[in-house]
N, C-alpha and C positions, 0 to 999 in steps of 0.2 A: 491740815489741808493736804491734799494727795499732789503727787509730787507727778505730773503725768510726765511731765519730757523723762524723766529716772524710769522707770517706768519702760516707758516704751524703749531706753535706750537698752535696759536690762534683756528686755526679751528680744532686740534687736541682733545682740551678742549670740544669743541662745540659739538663736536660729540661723545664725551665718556657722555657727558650730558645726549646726544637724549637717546641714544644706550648703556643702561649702560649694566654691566657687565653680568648681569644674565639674560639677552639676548639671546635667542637661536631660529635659523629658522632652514629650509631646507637647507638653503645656507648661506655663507659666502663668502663675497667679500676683500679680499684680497688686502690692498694698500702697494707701496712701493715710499716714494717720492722720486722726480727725483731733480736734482740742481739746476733746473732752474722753478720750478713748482712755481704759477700757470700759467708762461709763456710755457709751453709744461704739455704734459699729465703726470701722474704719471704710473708708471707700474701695474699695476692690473691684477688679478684672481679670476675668481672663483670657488669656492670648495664647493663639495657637505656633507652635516653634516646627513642628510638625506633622507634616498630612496633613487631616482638612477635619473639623469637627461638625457635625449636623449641629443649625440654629437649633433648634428641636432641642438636640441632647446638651450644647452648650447653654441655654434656660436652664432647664432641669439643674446644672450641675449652680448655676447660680442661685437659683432657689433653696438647694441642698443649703452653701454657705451660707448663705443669707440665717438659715434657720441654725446652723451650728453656731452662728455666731451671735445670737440672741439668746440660745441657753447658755452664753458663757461670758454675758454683761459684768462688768465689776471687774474682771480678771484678763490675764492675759490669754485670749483667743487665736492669734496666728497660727499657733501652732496646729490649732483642734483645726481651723480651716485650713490649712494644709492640707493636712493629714487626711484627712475627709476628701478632699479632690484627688489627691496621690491612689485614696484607694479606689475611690470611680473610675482615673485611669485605668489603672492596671485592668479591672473589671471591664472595658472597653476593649482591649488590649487581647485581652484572652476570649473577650465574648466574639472578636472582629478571626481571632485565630482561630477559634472556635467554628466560629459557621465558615470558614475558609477551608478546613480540613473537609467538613462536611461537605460541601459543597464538590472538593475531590472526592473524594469516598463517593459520592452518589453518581459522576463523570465514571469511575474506574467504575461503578458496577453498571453501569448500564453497557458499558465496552464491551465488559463478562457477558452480559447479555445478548448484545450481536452477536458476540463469537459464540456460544452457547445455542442461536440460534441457526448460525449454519450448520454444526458441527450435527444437531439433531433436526435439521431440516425445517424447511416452512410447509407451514401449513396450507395446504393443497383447495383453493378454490376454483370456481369456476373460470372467473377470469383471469387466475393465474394460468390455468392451466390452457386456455385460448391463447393466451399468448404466449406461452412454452411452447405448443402446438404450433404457430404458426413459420416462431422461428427456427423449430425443427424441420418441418418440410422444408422450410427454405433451404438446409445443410443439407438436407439429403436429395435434394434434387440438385444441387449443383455435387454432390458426388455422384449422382447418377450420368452427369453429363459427361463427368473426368472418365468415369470407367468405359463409358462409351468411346470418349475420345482414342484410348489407350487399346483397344481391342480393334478399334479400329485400322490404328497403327498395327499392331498385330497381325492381320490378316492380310495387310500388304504387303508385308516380310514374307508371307507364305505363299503364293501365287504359284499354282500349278504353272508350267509350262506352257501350257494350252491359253491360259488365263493372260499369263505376259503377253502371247502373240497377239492375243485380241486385245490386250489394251494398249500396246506397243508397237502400230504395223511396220516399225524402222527395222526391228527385227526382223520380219521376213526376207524383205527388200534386201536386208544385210548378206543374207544367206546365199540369195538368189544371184548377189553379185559375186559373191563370193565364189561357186561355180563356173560364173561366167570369164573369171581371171585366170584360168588354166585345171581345172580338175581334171581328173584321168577318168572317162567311165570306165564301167568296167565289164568286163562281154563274161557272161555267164556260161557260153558253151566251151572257154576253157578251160572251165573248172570239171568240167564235163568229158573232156578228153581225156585229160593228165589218169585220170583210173584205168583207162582203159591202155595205156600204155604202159604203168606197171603191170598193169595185168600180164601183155606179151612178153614184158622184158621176164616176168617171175617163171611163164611157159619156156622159153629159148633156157634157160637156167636148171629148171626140172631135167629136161632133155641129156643136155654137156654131163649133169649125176649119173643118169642111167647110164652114158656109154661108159664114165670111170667106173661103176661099177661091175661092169662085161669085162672089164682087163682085169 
């Protein structure tokens, strides 16, 4: 007669062995022997210790067991189920790291892409080009306006004389009093004498020579 509780306590041993204590995955698979194990299945689950598992992929991983532990009736099984979910994790694990890279990879290339796109320019349509167009004239009419402003200025800095008096009649006024606070005219016909009086004094002078030179 088969000895179940030996049995199952043997491979009990074996497996606290593999699998010691301080052990920890994603999952844990949950055993409960049954009375008649390894001649029928033992009751098992799985439970997530970490992250989150799709109902979807958590089936799947139970049906897996389910079937490793039917080709392995008669015998001792935990291990083979195990073993069989440890390597489905992992395959999770790397399929999840997997499309995670990828999924960078295809973020950095499309970056490359923008930047690749300014760097050799966009392609020039109609409506791009309407509206480059319109915010162009926009800049260039407000620099049109500043250069104007600026020459403007400019030309007030420069104001003939003539130009001040007319646009500034406080100037004249200023002038005009200014004359009126004691200026000296001035009489043009004694500018008019004065020659003619060196003139006599340089004749009486010619004269005084001739007699020094009769002595």
């Amino acid at each position: 007669m088969t000895d179940y509780a030996e049995e199952r306590q043997m491979e009990l041993e074996a497996l606290e062995s593999i699998y010691p204590d301080e052990y920890e995955g994603g999952l844990s698979l949950h055993i409960t022997y049954t009375a008649n194990y390894p001649d029928e299945l033992p009751e098992y689950e799985i439970n997530v210790i970490d992250g989150s598992l799709p109902d979807s992929l958590k089936a799947k991983m139970m049906d897996d067991l389910k079937t490793a532990g039917e080709e392995s009736l008669g015998m001792a099984m935990i291990f083979t189920m195990a073993s069989l979910l440890k390597e489905e994790l992992n395959e999770l694990v790397l399929s999840t790291k997997r499309v995670r890279e990828e999924a960078e990879e295809e973020k950095r290339r499309k970056l490359e892409e923008v930047e690749m796109e300014k760097f050799n320019g966009t392609k020039v349509t109609i409506e791009r080009f309407l509206v480059w167009k319109k915010g162009f004239d926009k800049e260039m009419e407000a620099l049109e306006d500043q250069a104007k402003l600026a020459r403007a200025k400019e030309l007030k800095n420069k104001l003939t004389g003539r130009q001040q008096f007319e646009q500034d009649k406080t100037l004249a006024l200023s002038d005009a009093k200014y004359m009126e606070e004691g200026d000296v005219s001035v009489d043009a016909t004694q500018f008019e004498r004065e020659p003619r009086k060196v003139e006599e004094d340089d004749d009486k002078n010619a004269v005084w020579k001739s007699f020094g030179n009769d002595d």
